[in-house]
C-alpha positions in Angstrom: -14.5 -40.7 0.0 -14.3 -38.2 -3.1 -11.9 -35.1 -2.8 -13.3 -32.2 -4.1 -10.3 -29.8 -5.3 -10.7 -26.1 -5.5 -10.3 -24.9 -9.2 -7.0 -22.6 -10.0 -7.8 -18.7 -9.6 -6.1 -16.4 -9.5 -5.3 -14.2 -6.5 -6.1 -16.8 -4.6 -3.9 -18.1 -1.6 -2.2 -20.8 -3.0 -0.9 -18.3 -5.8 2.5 -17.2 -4.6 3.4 -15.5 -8.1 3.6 -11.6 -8.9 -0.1 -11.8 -10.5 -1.8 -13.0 -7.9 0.4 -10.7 -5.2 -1.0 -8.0 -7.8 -4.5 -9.1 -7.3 -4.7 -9.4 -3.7 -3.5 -6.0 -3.0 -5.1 -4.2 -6.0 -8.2 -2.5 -5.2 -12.1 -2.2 -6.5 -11.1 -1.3 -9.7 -8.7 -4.0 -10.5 -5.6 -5.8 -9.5 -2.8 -3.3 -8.6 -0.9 -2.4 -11.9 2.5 -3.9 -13.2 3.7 0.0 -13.1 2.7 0.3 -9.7 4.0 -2.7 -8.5 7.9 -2.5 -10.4 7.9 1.7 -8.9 7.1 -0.3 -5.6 10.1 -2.7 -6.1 12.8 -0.2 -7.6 12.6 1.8 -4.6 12.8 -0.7 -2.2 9.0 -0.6 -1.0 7.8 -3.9 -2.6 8.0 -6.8 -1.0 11.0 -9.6 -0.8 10.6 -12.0 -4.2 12.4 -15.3 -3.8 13.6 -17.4 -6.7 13.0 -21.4 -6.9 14.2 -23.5 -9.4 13.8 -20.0 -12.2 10.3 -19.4 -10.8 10.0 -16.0 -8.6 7.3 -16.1 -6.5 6.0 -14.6 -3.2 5.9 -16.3 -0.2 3.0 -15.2 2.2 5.5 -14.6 5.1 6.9 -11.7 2.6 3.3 -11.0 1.9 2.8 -10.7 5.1 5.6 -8.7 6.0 5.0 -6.3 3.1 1.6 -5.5 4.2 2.8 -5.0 7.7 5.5 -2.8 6.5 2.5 -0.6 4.3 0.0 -0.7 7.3 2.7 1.0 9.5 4.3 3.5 7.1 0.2 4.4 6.2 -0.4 4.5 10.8 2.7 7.1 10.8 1.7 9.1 8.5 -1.6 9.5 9.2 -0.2 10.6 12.8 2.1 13.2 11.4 -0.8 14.5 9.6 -3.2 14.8 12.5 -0.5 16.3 14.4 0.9 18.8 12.1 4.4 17.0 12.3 4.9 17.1 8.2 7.7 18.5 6.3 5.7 20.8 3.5 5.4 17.7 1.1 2.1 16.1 2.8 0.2 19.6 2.0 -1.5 19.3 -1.6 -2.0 22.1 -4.0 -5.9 22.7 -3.0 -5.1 23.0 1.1 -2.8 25.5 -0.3 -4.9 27.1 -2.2 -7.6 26.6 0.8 -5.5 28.6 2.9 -3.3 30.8 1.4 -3.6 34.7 3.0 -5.3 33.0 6.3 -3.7 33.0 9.6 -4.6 29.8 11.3 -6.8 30.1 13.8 -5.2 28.2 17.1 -8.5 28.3 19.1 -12.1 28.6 19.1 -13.4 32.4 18.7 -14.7 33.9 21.7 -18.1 33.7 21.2 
């Protein structure tokens, strides 16, 4: 019997290096950037890197945990949002602008 093997790519799941981390979770556009993903881990948001034999790589149950981790801190917010539970820093420049001099309306006008 012949064994077929899968060419190398890139991003795919037997990649456990920063790249391919980058090109999982990038978007349509691209892979995520290197900027992106160094902001992510200097302030603690990126996911755990582990070191073997002078390699760092990225071992899917830190990818997994990682995207976990995002999914949850994107849920919550979300659910502040709907619920009007923010702080002042969730509200952009154009909902300000959107509703500066209004009183919010709290109900439906009699109508």
């Amino acid at each position: 019997m012949k064994q077929i093997i899968a060419p190398w790519v890139t991003g795919g799941p037997g990649d456990l290096s920063i790249t391919g981390f980058r090109h999982r979770h990038g978007s349509a556009k691209g892979p995520m950037s290197r900027t992106h993903y160094y902001k992510l881990k200097n302030t603690g948001r990126g996911p755990r890197e582990t070191e073997v034999a002078g390699v760092i790589m990225i071992l899917p149950k830190d990818e997994l945990a990682w995207e976990r981790m995002i999914s949850d801190c994107y849920f919550h917010s979300r659910r502040r949002l709907r619920h009007g539970q923010t702080n002042g820093s969730a509200t952009s420049d154009m909902e300000r602008k959107r509703t500066s001099g209004r009183t919010p309306q709290t109900a439906w006008p009699a109508g």
